[in-house]
mmCIF file of the N, C-alpha and C atoms, coordinates in Angstrom:
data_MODEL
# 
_entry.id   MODEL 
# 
loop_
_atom_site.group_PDB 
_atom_site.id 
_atom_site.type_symbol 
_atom_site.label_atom_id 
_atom_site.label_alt_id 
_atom_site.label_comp_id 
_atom_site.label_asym_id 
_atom_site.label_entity_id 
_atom_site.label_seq_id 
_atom_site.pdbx_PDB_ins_code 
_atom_site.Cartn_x 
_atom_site.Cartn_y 
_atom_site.Cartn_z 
_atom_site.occupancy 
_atom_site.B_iso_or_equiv 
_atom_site.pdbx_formal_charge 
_atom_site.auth_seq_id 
_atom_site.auth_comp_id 
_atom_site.auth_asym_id 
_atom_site.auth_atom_id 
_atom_site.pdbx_PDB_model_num 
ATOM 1   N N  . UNK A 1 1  ? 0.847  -1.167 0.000   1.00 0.00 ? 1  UNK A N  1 
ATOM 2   C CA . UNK A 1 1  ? 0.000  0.000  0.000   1.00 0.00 ? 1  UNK A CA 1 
ATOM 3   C C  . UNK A 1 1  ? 0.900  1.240  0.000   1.00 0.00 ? 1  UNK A C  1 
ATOM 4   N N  . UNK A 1 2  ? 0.362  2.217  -0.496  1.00 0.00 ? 2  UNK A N  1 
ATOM 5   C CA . UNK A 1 2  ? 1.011  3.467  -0.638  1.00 0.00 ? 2  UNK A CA 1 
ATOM 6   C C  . UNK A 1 2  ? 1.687  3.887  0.647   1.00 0.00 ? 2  UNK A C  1 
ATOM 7   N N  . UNK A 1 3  ? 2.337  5.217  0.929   1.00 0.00 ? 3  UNK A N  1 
ATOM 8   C CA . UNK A 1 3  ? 2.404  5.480  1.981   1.00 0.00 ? 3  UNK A CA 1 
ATOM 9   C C  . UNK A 1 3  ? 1.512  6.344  2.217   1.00 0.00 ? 3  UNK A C  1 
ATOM 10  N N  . UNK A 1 4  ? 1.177  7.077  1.595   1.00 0.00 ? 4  UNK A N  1 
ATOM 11  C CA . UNK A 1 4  ? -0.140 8.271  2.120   1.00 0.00 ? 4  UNK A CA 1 
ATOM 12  C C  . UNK A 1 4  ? -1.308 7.648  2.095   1.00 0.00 ? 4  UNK A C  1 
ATOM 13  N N  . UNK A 1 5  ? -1.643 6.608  1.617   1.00 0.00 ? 5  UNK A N  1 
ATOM 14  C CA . UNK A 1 5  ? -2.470 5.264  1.868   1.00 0.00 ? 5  UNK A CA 1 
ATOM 15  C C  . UNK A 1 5  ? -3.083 4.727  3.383   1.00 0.00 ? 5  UNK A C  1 
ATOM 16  N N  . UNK A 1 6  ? -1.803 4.990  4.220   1.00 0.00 ? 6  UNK A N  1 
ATOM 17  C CA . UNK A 1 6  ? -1.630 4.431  5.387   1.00 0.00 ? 6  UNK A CA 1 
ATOM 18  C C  . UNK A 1 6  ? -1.891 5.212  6.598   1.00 0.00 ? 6  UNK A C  1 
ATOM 19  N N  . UNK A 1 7  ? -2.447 4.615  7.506   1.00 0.00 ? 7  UNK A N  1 
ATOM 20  C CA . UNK A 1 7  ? -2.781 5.879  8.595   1.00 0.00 ? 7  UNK A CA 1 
ATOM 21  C C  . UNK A 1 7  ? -1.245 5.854  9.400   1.00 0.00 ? 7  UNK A C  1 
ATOM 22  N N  . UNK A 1 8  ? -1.213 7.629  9.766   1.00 0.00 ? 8  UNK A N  1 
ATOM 23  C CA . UNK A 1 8  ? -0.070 8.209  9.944   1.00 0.00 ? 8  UNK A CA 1 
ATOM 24  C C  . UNK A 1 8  ? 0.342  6.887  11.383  1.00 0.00 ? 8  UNK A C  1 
ATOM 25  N N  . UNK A 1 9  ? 1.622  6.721  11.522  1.00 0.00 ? 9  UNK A N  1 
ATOM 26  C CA . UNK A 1 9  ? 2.112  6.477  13.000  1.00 0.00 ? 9  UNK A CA 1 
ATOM 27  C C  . UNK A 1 9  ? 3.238  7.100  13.405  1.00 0.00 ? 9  UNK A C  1 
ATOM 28  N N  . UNK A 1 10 ? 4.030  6.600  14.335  1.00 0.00 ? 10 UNK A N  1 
ATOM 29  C CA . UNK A 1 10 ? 4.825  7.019  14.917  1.00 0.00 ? 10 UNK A CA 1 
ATOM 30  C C  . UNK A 1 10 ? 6.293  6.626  13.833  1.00 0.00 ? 10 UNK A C  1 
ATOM 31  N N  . UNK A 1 11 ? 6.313  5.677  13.561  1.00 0.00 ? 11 UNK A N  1 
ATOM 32  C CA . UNK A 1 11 ? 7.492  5.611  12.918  1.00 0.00 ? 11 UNK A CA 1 
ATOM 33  C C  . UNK A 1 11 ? 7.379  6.025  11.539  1.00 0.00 ? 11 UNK A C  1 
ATOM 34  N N  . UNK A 1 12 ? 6.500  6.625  11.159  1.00 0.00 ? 12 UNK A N  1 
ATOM 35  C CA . UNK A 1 12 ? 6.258  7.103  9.595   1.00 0.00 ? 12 UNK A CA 1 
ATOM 36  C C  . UNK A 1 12 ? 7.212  8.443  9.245   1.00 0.00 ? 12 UNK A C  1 
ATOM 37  N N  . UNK A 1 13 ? 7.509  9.573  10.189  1.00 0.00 ? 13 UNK A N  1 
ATOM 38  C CA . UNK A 1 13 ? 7.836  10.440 9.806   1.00 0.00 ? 13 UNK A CA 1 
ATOM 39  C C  . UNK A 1 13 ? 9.282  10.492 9.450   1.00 0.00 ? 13 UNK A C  1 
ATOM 40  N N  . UNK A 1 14 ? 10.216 9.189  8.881   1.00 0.00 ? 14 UNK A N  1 
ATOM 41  C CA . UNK A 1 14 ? 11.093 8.981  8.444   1.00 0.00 ? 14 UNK A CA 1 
ATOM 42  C C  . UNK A 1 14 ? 10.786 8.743  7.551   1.00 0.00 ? 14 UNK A C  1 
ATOM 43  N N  . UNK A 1 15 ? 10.275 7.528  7.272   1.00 0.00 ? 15 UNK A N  1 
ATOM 44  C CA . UNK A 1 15 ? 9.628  7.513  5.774   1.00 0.00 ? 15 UNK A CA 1 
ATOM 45  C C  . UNK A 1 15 ? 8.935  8.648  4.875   1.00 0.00 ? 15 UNK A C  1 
ATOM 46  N N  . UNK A 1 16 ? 8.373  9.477  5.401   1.00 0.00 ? 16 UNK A N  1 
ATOM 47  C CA . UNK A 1 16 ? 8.014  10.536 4.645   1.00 0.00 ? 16 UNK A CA 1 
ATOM 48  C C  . UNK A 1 16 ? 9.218  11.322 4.345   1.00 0.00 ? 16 UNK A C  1 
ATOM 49  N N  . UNK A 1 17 ? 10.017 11.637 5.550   1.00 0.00 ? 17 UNK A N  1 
ATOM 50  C CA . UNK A 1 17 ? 11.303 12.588 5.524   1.00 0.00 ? 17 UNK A CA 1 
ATOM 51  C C  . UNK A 1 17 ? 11.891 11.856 4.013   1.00 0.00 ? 17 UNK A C  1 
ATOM 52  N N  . UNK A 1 18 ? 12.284 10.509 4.125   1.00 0.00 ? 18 UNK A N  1 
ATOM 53  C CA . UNK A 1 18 ? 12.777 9.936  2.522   1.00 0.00 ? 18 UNK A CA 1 
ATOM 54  C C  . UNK A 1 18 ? 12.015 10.167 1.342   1.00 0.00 ? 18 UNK A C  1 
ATOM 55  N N  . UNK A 1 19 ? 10.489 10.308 1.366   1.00 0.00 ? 19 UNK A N  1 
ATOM 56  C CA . UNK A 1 19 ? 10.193 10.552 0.410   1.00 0.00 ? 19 UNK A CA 1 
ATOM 57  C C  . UNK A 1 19 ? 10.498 11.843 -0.122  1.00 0.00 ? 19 UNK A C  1 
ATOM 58  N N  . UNK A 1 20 ? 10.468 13.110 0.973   1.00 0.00 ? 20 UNK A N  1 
ATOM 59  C CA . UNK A 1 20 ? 10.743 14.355 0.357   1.00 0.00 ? 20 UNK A CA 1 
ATOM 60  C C  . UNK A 1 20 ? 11.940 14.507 -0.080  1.00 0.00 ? 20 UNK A C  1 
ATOM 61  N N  . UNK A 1 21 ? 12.852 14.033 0.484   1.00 0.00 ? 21 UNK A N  1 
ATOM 62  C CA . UNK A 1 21 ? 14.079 14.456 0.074   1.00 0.00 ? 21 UNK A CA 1 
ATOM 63  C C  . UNK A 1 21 ? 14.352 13.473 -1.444  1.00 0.00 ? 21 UNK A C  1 
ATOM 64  N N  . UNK A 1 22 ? 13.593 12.371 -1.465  1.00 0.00 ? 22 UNK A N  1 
ATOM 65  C CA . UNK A 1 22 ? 13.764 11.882 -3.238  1.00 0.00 ? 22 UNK A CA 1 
ATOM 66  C C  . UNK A 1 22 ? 12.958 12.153 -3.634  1.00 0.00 ? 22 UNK A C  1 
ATOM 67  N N  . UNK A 1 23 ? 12.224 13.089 -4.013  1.00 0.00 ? 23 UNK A N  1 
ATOM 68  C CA . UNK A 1 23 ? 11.370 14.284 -4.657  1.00 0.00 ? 23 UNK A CA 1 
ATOM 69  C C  . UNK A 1 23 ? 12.378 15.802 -4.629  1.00 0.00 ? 23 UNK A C  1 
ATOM 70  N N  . UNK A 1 24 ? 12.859 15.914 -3.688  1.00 0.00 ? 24 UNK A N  1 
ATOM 71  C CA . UNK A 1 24 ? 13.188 17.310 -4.350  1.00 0.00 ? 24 UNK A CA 1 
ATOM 72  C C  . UNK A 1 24 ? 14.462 16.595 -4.877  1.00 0.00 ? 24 UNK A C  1 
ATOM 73  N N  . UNK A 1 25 ? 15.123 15.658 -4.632  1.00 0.00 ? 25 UNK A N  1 
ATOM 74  C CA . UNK A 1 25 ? 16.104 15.154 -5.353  1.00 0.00 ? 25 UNK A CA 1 
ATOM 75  C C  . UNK A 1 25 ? 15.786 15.220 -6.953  1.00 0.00 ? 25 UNK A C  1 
ATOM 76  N N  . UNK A 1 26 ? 15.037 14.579 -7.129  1.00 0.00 ? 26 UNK A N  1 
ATOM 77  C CA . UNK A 1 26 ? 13.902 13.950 -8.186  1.00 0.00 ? 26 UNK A CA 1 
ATOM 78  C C  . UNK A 1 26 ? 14.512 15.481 -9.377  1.00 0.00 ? 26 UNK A C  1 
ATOM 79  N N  . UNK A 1 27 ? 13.248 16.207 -8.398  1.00 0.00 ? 27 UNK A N  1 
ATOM 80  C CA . UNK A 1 27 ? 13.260 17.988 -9.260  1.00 0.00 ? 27 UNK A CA 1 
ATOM 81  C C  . UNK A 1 27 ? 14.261 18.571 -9.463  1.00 0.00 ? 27 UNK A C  1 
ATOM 82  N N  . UNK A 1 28 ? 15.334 18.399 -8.415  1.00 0.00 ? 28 UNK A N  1 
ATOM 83  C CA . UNK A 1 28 ? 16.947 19.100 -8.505  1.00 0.00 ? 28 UNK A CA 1 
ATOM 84  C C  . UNK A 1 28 ? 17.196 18.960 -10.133 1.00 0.00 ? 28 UNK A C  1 
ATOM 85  N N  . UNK A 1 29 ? 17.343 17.518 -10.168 1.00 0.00 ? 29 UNK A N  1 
ATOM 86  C CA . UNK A 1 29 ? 18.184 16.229 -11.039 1.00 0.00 ? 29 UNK A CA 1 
ATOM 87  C C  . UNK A 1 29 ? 17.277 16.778 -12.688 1.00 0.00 ? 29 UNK A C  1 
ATOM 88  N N  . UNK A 1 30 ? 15.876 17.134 -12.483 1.00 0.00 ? 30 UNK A N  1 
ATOM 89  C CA . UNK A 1 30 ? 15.101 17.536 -13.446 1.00 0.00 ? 30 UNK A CA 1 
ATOM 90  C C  . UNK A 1 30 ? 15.404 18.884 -13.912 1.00 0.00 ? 30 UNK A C  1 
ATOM 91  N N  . UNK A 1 31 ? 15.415 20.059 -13.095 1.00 0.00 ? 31 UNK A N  1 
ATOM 92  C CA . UNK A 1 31 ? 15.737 21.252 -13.581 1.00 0.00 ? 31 UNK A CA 1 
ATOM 93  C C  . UNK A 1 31 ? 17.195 21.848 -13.490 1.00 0.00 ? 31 UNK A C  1 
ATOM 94  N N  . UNK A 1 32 ? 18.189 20.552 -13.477 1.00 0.00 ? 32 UNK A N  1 
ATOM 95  C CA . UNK A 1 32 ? 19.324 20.427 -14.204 1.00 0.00 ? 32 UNK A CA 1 
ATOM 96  C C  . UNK A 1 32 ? 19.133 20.356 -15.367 1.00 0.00 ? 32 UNK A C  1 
ATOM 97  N N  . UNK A 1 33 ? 18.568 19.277 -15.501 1.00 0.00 ? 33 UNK A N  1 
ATOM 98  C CA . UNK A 1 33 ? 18.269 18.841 -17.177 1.00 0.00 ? 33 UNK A CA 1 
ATOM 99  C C  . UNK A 1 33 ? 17.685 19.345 -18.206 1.00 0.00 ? 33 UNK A C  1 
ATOM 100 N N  . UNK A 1 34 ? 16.727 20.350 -17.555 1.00 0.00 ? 34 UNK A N  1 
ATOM 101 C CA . UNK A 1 34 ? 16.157 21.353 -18.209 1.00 0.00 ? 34 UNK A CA 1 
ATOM 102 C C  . UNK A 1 34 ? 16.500 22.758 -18.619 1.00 0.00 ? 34 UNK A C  1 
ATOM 103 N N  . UNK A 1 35 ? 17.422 22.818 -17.478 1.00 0.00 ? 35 UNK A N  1 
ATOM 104 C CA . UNK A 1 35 ? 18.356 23.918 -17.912 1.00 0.00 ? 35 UNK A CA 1 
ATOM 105 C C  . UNK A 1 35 ? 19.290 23.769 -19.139 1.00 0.00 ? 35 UNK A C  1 
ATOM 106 N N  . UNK A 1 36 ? 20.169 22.204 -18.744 1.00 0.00 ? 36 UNK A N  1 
ATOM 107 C CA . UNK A 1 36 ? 21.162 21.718 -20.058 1.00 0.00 ? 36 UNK A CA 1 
ATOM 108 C C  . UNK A 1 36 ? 20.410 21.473 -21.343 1.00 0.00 ? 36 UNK A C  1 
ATOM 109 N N  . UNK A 1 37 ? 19.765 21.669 -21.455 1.00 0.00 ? 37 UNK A N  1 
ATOM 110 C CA . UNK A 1 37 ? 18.464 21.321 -22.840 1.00 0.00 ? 37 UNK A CA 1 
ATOM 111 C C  . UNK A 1 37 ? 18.036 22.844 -22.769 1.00 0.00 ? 37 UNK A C  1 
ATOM 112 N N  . UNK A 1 38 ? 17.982 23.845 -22.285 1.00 0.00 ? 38 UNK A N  1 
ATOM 113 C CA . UNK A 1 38 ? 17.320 25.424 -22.734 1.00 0.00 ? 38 UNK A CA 1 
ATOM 114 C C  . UNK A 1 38 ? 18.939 26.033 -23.036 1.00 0.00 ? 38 UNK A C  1 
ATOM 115 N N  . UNK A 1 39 ? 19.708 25.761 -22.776 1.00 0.00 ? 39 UNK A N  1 
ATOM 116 C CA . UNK A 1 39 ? 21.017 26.377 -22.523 1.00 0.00 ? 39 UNK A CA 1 
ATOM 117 C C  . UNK A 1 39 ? 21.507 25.770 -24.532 1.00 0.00 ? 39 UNK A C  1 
ATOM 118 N N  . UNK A 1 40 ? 21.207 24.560 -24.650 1.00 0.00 ? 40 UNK A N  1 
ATOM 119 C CA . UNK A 1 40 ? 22.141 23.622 -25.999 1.00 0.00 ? 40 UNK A CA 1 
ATOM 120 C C  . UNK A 1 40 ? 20.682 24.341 -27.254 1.00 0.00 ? 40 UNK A C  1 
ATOM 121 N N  . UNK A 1 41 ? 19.308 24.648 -27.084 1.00 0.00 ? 41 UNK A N  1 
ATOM 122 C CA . UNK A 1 41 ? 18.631 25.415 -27.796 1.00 0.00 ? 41 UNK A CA 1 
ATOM 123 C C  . UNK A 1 41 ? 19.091 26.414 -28.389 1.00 0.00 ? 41 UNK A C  1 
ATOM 124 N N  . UNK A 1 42 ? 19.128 27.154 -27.220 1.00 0.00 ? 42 UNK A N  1 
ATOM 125 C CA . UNK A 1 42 ? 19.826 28.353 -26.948 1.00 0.00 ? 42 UNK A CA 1 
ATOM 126 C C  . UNK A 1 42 ? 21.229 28.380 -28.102 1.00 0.00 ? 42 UNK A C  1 
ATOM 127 N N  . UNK A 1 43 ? 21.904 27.829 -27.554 1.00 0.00 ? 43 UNK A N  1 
ATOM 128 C CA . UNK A 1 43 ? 23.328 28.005 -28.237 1.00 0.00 ? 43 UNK A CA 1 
ATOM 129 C C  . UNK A 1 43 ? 23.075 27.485 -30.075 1.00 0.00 ? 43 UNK A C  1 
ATOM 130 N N  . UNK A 1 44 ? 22.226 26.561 -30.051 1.00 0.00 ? 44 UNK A N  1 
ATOM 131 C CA . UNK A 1 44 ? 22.083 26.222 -31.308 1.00 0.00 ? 44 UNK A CA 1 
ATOM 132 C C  . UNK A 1 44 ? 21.338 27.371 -32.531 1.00 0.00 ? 44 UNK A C  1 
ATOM 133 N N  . UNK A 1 45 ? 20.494 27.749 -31.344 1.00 0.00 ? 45 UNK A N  1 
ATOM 134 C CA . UNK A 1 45 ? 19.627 28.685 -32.382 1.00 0.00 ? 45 UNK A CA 1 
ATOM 135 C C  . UNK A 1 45 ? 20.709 30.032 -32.539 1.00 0.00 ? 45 UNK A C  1 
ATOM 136 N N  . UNK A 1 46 ? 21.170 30.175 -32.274 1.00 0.00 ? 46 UNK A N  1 
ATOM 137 C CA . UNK A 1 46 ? 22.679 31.385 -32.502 1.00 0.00 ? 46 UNK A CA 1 
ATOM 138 C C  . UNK A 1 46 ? 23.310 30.447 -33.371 1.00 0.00 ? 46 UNK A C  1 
ATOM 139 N N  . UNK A 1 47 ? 23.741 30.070 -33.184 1.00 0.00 ? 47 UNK A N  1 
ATOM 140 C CA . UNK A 1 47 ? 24.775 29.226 -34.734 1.00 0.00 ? 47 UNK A CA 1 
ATOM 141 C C  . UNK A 1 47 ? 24.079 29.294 -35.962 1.00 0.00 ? 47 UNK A C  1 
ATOM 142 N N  . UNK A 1 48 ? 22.716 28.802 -35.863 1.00 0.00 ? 48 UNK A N  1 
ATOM 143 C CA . UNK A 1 48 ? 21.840 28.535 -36.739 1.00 0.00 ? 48 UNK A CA 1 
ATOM 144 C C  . UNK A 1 48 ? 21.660 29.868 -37.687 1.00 0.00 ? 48 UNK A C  1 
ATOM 145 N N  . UNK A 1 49 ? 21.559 30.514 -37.222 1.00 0.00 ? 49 UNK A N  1 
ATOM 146 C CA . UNK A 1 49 ? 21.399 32.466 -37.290 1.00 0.00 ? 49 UNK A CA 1 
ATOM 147 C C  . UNK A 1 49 ? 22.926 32.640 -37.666 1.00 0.00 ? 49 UNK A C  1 
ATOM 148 N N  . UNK A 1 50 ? 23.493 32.186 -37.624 1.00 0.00 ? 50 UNK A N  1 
ATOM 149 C CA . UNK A 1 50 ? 25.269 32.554 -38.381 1.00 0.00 ? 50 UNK A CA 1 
ATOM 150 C C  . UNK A 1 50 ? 26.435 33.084 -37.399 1.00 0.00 ? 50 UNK A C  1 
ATOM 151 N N  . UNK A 1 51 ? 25.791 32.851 -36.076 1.00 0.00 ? 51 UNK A N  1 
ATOM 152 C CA . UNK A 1 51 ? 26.968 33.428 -35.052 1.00 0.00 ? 51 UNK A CA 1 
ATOM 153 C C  . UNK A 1 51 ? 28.044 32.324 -35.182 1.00 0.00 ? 51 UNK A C  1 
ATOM 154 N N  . UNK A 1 52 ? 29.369 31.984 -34.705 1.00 0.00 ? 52 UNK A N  1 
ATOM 155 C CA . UNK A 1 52 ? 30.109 31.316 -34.610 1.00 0.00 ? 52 UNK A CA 1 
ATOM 156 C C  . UNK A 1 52 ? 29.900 30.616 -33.221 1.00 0.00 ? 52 UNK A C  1 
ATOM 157 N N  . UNK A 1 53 ? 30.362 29.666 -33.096 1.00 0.00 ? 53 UNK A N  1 
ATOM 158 C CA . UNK A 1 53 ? 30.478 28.680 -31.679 1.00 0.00 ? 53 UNK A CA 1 
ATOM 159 C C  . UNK A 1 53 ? 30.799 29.861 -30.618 1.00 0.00 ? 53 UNK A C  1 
ATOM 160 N N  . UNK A 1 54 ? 31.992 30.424 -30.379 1.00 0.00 ? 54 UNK A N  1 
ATOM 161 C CA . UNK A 1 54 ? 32.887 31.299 -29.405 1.00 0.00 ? 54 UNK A CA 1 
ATOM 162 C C  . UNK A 1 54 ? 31.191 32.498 -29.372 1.00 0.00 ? 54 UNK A C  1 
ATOM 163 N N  . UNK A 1 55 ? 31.052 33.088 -30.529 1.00 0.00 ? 55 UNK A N  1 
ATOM 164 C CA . UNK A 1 55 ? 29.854 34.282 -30.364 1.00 0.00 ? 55 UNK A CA 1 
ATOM 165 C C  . UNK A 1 55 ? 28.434 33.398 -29.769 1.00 0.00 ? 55 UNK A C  1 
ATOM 166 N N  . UNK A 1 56 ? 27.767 32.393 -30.114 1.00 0.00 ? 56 UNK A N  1 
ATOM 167 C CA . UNK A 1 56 ? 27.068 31.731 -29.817 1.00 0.00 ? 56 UNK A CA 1 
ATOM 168 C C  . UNK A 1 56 ? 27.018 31.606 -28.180 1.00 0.00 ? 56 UNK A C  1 
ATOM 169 N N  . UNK A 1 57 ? 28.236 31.142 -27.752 1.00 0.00 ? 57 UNK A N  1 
ATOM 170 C CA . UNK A 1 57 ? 28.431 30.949 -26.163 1.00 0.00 ? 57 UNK A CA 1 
ATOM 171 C C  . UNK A 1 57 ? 28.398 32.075 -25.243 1.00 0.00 ? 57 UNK A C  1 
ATOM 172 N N  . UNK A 1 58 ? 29.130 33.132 -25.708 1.00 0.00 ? 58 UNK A N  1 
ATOM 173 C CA . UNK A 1 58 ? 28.875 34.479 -25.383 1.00 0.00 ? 58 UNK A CA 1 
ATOM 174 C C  . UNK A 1 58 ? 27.581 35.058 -25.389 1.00 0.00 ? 58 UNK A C  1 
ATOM 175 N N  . UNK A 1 59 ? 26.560 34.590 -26.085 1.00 0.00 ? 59 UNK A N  1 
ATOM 176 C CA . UNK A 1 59 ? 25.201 35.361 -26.447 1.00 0.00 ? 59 UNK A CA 1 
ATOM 177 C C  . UNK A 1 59 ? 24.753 34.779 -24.951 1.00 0.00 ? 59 UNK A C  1 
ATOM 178 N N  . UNK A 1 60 ? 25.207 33.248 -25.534 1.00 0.00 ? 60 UNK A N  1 
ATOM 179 C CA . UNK A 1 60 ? 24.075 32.237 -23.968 1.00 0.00 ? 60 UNK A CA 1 
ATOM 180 C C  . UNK A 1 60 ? 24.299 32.682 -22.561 1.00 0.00 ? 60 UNK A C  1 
ATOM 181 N N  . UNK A 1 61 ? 25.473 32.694 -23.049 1.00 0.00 ? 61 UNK A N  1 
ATOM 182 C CA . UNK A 1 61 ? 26.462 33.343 -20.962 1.00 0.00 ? 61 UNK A CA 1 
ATOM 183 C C  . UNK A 1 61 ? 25.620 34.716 -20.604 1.00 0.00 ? 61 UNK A C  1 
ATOM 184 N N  . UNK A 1 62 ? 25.681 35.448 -21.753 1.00 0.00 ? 62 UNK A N  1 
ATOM 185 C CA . UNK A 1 62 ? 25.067 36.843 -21.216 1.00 0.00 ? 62 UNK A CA 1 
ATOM 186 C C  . UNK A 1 62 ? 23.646 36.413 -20.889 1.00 0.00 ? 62 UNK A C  1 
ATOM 187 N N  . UNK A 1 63 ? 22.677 35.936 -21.948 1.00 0.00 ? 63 UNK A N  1 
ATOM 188 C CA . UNK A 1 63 ? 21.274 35.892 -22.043 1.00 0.00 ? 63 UNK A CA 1 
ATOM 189 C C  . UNK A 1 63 ? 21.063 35.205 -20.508 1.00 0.00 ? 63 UNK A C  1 
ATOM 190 N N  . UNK A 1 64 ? 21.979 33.677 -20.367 1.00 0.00 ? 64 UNK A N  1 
ATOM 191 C CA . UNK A 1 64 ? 21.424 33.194 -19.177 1.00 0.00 ? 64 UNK A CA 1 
ATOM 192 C C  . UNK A 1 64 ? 21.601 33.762 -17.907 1.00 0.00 ? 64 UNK A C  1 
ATOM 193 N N  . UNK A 1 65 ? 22.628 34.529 -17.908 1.00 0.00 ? 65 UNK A N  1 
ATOM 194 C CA . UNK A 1 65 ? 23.052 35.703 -16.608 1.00 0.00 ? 65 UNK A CA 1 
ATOM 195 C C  . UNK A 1 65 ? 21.897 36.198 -16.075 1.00 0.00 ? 65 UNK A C  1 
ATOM 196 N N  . UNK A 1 66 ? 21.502 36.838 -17.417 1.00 0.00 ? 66 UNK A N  1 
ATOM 197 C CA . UNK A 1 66 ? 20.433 38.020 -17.091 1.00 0.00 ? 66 UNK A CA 1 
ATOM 198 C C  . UNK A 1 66 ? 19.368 37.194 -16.408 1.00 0.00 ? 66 UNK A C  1 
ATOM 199 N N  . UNK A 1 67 ? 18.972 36.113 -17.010 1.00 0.00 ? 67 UNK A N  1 
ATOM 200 C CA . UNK A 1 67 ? 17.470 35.751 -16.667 1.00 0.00 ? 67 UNK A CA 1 
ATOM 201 C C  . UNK A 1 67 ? 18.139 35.211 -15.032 1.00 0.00 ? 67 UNK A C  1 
ATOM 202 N N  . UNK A 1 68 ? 19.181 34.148 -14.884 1.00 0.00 ? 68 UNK A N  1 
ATOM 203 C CA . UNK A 1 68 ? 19.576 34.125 -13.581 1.00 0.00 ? 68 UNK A CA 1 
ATOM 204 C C  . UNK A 1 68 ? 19.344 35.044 -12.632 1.00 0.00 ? 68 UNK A C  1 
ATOM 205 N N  . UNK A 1 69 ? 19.879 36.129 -13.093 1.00 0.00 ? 69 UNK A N  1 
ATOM 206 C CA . UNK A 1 69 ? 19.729 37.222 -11.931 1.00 0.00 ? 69 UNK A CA 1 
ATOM 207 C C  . UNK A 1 69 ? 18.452 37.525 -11.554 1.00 0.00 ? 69 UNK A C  1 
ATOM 208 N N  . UNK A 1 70 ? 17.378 37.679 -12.611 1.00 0.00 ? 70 UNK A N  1 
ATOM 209 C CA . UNK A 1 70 ? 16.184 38.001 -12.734 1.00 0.00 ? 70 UNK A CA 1 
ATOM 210 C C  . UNK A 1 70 ? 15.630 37.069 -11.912 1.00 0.00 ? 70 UNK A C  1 
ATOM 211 N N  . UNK A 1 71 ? 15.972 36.166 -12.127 1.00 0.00 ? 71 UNK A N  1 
ATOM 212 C CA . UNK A 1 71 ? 15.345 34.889 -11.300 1.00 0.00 ? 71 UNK A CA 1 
ATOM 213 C C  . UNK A 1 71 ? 15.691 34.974 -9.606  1.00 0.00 ? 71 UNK A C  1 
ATOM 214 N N  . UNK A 1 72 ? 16.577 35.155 -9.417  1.00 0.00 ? 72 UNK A N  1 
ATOM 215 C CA . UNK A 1 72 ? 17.041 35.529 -7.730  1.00 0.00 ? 72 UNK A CA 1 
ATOM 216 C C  . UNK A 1 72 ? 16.689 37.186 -7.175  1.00 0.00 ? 72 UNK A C  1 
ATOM 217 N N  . UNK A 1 73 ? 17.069 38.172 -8.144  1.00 0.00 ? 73 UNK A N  1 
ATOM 218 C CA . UNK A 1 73 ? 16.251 39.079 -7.602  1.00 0.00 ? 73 UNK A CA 1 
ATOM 219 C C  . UNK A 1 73 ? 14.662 38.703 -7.165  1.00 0.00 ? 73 UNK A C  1 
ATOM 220 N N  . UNK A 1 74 ? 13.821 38.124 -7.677  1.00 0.00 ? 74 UNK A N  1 
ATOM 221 C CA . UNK A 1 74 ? 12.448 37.627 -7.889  1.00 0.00 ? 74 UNK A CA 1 
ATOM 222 C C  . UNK A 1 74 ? 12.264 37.322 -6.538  1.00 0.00 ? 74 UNK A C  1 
ATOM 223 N N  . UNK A 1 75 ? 13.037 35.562 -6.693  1.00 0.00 ? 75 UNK A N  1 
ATOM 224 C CA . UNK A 1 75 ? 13.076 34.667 -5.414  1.00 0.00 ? 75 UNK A CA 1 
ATOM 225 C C  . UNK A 1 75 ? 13.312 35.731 -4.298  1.00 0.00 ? 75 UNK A C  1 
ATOM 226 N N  . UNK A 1 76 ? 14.003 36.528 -4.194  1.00 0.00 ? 76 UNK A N  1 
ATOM 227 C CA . UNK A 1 76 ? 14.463 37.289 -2.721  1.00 0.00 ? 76 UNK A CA 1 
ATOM 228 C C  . UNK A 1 76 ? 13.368 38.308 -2.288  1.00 0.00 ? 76 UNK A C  1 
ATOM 229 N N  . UNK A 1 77 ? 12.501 38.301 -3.119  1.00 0.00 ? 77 UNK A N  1 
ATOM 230 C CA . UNK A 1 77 ? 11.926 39.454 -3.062  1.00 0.00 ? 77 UNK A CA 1 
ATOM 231 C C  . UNK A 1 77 ? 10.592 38.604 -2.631  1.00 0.00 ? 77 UNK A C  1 
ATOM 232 N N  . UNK A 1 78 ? 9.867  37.550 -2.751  1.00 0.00 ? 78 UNK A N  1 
ATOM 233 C CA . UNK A 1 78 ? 9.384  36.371 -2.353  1.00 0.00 ? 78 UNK A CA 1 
ATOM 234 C C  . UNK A 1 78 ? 9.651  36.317 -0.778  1.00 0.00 ? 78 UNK A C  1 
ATOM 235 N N  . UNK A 1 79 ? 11.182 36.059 -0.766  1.00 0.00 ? 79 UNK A N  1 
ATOM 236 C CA . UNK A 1 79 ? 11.524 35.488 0.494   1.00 0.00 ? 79 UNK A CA 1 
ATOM 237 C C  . UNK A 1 79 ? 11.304 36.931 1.500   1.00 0.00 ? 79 UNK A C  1 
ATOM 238 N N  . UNK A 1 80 ? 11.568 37.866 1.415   1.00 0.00 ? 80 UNK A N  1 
ATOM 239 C CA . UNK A 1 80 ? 11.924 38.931 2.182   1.00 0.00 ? 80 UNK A CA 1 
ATOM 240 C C  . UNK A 1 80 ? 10.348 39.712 2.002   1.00 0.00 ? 80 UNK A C  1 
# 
């Protein structure tokens, strides 16, 4: 039977503790991968367009900076 299936006990809240942590494992491992797949787009569609490899990488480094930052300014502003 599942675990959320099961009525809660005393020794469950380890087992749950494992499930979360291989779930956000899970998502880590995922929006790695999703990044390395928006990042190789990215770089391709600049080549594709006539930049060179070296200009291509440079476009991505800058482009992904920006949105990085964008992305943590965001998050902090969330958190705070």
């Amino acid at each position: 039977m599942a675990l959320f299936m099961q009525p809660l006990s005393n020794g469950d809240e380890q087992a749950w503790k494992n499930v979360l942590n291989d779930y956000r494992k899970t998502r880590k491992e995922r929006d790695l991968k999703k990044a390395e797949l928006d990042r190789h787009i990215a770089l391709s569609g600049y080549i594709m367009n006539g930049s060179t490899e070296e200009e291509a990488e440079r476009k991505v480094n800058r482009s992904f900076s920006h949105i990085n930052h964008s992305i943590t300014v965001k998050y902090l502003g969330k958190v705070f």
